[in-house]
C-alpha positions in Angstrom: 146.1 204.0 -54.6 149.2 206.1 -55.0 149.0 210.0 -55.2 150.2 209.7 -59.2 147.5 207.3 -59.9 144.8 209.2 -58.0 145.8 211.9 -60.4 145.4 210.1 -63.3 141.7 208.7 -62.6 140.6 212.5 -61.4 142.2 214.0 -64.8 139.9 210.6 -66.7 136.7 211.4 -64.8 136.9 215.3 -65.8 137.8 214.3 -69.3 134.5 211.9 -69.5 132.7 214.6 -68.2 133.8 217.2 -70.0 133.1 214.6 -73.3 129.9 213.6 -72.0 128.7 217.8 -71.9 129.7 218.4 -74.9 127.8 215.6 -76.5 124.5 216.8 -74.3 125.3 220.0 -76.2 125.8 218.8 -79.8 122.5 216.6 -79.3 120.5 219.5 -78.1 121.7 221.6 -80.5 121.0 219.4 -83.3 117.4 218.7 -82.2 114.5 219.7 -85.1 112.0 221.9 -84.1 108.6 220.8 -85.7 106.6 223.4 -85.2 105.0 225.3 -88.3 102.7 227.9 -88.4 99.5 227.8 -91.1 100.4 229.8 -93.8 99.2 230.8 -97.0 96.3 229.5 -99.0 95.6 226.7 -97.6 95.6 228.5 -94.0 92.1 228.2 -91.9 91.5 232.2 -91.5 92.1 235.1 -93.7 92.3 237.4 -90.3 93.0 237.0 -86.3 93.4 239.7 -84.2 95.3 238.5 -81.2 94.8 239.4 -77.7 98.2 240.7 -75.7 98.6 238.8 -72.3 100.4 240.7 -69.8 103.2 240.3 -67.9 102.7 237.8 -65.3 105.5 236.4 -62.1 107.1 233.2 -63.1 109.9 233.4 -60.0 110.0 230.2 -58.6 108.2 228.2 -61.4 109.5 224.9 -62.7 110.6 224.6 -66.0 107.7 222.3 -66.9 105.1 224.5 -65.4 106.7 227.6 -67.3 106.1 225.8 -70.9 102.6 224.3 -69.8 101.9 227.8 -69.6 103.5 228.6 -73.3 101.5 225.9 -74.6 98.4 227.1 -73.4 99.2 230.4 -74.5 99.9 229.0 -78.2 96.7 226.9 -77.6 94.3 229.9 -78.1 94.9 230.3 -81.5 94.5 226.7 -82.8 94.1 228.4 -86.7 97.5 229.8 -86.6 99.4 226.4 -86.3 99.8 223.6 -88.6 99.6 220.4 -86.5 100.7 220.2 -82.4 103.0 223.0 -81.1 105.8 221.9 -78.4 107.8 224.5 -77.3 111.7 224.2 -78.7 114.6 223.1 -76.7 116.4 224.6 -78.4 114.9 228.1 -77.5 113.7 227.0 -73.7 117.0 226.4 -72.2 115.6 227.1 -68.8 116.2 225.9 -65.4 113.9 225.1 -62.4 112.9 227.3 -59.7 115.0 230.3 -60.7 113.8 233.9 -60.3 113.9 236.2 -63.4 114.3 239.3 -64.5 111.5 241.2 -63.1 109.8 244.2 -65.2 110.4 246.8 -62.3 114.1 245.3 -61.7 114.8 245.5 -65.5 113.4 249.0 -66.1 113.6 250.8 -62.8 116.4 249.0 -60.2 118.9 247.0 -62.2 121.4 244.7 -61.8 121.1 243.6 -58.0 118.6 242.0 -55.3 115.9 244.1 -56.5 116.7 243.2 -60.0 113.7 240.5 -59.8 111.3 242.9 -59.0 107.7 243.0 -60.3 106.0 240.4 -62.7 108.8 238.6 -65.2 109.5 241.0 -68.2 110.4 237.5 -70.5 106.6 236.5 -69.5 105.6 239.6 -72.1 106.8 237.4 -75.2 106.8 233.5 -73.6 102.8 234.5 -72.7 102.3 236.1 -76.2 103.7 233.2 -78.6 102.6 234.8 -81.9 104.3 238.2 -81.4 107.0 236.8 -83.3 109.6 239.6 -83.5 108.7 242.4 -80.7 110.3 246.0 -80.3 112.1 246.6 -77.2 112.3 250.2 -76.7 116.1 249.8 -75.2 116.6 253.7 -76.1 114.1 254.2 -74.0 115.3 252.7 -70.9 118.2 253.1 -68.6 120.0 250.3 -70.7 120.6 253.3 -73.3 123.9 252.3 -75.3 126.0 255.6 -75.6 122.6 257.3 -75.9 121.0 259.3 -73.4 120.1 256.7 -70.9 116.5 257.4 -69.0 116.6 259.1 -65.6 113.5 258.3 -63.5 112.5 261.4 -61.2 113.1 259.1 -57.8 112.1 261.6 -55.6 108.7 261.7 -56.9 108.1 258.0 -57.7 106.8 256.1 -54.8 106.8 251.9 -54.4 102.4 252.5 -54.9 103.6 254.1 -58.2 105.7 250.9 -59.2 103.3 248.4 -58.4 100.8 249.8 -60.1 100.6 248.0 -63.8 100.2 251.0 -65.6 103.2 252.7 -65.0 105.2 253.4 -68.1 108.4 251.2 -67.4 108.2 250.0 -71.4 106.0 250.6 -74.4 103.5 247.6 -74.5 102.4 246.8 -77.9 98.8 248.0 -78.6 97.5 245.5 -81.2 98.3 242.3 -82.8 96.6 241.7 -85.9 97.4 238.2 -87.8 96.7 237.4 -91.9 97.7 233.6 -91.9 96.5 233.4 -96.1 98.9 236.1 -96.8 101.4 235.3 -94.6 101.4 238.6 -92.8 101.4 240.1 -89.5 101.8 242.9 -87.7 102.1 244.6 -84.4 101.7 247.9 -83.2 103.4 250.5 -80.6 102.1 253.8 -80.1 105.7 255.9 -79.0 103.7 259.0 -79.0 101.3 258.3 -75.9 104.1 256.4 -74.3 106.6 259.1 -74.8 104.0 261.3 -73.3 103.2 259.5 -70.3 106.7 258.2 -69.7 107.9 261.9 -69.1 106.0 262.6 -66.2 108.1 260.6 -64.5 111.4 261.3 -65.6 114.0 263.3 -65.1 114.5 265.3 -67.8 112.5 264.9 -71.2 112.6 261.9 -73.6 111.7 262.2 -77.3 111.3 260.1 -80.4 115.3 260.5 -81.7 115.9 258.6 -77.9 113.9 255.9 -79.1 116.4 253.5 -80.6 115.1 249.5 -79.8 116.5 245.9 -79.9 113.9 243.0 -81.5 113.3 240.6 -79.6 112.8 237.3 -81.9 113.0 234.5 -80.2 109.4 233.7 -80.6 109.9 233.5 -84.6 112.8 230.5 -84.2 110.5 229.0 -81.5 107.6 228.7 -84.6 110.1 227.2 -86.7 111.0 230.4 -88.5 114.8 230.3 -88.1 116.2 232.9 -90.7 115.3 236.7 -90.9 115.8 239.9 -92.5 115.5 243.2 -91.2 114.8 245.1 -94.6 115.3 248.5 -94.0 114.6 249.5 -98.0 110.9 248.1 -97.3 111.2 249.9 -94.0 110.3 253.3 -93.1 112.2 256.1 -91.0 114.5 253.2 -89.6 118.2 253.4 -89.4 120.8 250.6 -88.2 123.7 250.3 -86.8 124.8 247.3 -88.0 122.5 246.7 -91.0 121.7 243.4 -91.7 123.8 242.1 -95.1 122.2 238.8 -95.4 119.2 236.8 -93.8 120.4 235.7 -90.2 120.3 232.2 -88.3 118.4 233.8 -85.3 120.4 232.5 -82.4 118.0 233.9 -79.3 116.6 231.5 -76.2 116.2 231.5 -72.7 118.7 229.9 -70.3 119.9 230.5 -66.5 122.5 233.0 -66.3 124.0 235.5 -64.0 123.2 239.1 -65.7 120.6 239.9 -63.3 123.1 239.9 -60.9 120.9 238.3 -58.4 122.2 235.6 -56.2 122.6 232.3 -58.1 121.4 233.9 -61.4 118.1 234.3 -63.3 116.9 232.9 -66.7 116.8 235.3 -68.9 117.6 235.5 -72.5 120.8 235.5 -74.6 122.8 237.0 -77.2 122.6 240.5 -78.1 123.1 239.9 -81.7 124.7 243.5 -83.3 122.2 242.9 -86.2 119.7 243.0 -84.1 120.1 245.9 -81.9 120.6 250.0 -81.9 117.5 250.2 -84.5 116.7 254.1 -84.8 113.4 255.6 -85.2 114.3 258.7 -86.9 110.7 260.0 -87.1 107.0 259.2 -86.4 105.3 257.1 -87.9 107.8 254.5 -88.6 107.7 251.0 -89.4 109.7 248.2 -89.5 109.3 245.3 -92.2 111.1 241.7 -91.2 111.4 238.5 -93.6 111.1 235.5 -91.7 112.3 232.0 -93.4 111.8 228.0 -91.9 115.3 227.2 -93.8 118.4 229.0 -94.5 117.3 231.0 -98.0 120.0 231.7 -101.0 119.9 234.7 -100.1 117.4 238.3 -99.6 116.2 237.7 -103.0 114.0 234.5 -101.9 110.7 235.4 -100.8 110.0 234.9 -97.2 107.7 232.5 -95.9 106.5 234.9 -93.7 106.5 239.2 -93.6 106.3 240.6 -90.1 106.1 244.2 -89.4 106.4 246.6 -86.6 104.2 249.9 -86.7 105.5 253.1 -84.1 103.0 255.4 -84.6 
């Protein structure tokens, strides 16, 4: 085969290729997620208060083992769904045997070969599948975006001190409390006791005007709730950076990527949507009050199919 000819079939294989990802794309993107949750009158229970898993390692795991575990986790609370539960595609782009983001990485180390340290912070919300929207306390944290970012006190904090579960590296949500008939639910984090017990450890004092957070929502799309609405007038002591002008297609999932920094990457999760980060708590208690919908709505004027709220107390 001459060289021009060799060319020519190389520059026809990468084109096929190239065609044949972009249809694997376009099908996966396209694929209907058919979970619902039971909601409203005809729902089983009036009341469910859910119990929190914690964090738990998933380094290593296969993909399939990784969603046996979601659907045993969405398994507890038969009441809540409305038919079988399979977790989305479109939302568990994951690969095999990766490492991720560990809590102690994300919240103590960084980017780097430690970044994997400690149980997998994603585990908090794939192990918890009916915390729909969850508060991430990114103010709070030495992820701080042109905030005061955290200083941990390293000279005092030993590696006993970061194994240990307790150790304040995030606010954990302190209740979970579902009302399927009225298509409500809410969660709550107690800022006060964590602010408290996150500065003995710091470097230099946190308080509540440092607490700005991301939501983490990805768990909402995965139930078929597609569309929400931070509503800030139905909010209270909340502030935005980007406000929210119209309900959003949420676009979070899980895939393998390379922010960890960690050789050959780590699933974790993707975008950072402006909408849906830099939230301020401007004072204690506060409360945050989302709209989720199953289809794109007209517009904030529809009623939800489901009201979500976040409590900082």
């Amino acid at each position: 085969m001459t060289r021009p000819a060799r060319r020519r079939l190389i520059l026809s294989l990468l084109v096929i290729a190239s065609l044949g990802l972009v249809i694997l794309l376009l099908v996966r993107t396209s694929e209907t997620n058919h979970n619902r949750l039971a909601l409203g009158a005809g729902a089983a229970a009036d009341m469910i208060d859910i119990a929190l898993s914690p964090p738990q390692e998933l380094d290593g795991k296969t993909r399939s083992a990784i969603l046996e575990l979601r659907r045993q986790a969405a398994a507890l609370y038969p009441d809540l769904l409305a038919g079988s539960y399979t977790p989305s595609r479109q939302v568990f782009s994951i690969s095999d045997g990766l490492p991720w983001w560990g809590v102690a990485g994300q919240f103590y180390y960084g980017k780097g070969e430690r970044s994997t340290d400690g149980p997998s912070e994603e585990s908090r919300f794939i192990l918890n599948p009916y915390l729909l929207v969850a508060a991430e306390l990114r103010g709070l944290s030495i992820w701080s975006d042109g905030e005061r970012a955290l200083a941990w006190d390293k000279a005092r904090i030993t590696g006993q001190d970061l194994a240990n579960p307790a150790f304040p590296f995030y606010c954990r949500p302190t209740g979970l409390r579902w009302r399927p008939r009225a298509a409500q639910a809410a969660v709550t984090y107690n800022v006060s006791s964590y602010l408290a017990e996150l500065n003995r450890w710091t470097s230099y004092p946190m308080a509540v005007t440092d607490a700005s957070l991301d939501l983490i929502a990805y768990n909402a799309r995965d139930m078929g709730l597609n569309y929400l609405y931070l509503s800030l007038a139905d909010s209270d002591n909340l502030s935005a950076s980007s406000p929210m002008q119209a309900p959003l297609a949420n676009p979070q999932f899980l895939h393998a990527g390379d922010s960890c920094g960690y050789p050959g990457g780590c699933n974790n999760m993707s975008p950072r949507v402006p909408e849906l980060v830099n939230i301020h708590i401007e004072s204690l208690p506060a409360r945050a009050t989302i709209w989720l919908w199953r289809d794109k709505p007209a517009g904030i004027d529809q009623p939800p199919d489901m009201t979500f709220t976040i409590d900082f107390e």
